[in-house]
N, C-alpha and C positions, 0 to 999 in steps of 0.2 A: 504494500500500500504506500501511495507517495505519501511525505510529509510536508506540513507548515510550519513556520517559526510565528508567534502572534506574543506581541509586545502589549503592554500599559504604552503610551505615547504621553508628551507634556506635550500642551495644546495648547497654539499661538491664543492670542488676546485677541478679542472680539469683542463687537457691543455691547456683549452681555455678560461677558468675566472681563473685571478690570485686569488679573493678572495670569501670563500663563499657569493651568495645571496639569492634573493628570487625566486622563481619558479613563469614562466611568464605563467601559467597556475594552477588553482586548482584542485588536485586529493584526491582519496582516500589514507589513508597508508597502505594500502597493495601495491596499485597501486606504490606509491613512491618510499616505500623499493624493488620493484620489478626494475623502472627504472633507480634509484641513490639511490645504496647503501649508506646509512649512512644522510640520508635528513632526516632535523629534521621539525616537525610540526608548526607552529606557532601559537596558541593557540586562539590565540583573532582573528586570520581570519576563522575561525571556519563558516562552511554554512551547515544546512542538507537538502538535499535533497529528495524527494520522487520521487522511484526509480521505474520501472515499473515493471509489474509482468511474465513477462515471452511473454506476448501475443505481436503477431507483431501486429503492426499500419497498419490499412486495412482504404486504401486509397479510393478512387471511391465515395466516400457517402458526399452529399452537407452539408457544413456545419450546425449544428445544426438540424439536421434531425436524 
């Protein structure tokens, strides 16, 4: 399965947070740089995840069957 790496970001100053902080969600950076330009990574919240492969979740089947 591939993986991701997904950060906490500090998240530039906008007109509604006087000062940068930390993002109340963790993303990818592409994800980041896409939503708040200029969000920098924080390095030691660092999580990777294993990502799924393309296949949808087929529901209807009892678990562990």
């Amino acid at each position: 399965m591939p993986e991701a790496e997904y950060f906490t970001f500090t998240l530039p100053r906008d007109p509604w947070r006087k000062k940068p902080g930390p993002s109340p969600f963790k993303m990818t950076r592409e994800e980041a740089q896409h939503r708040y330009p200029g969000a920098v990574a924080i390095e030691s919240t660092r999580e990777v995840r294993q990502i799924g492969d393309g296949e949808p979740f087929q529901g209807g089947q009892p678990y562990g069957q």
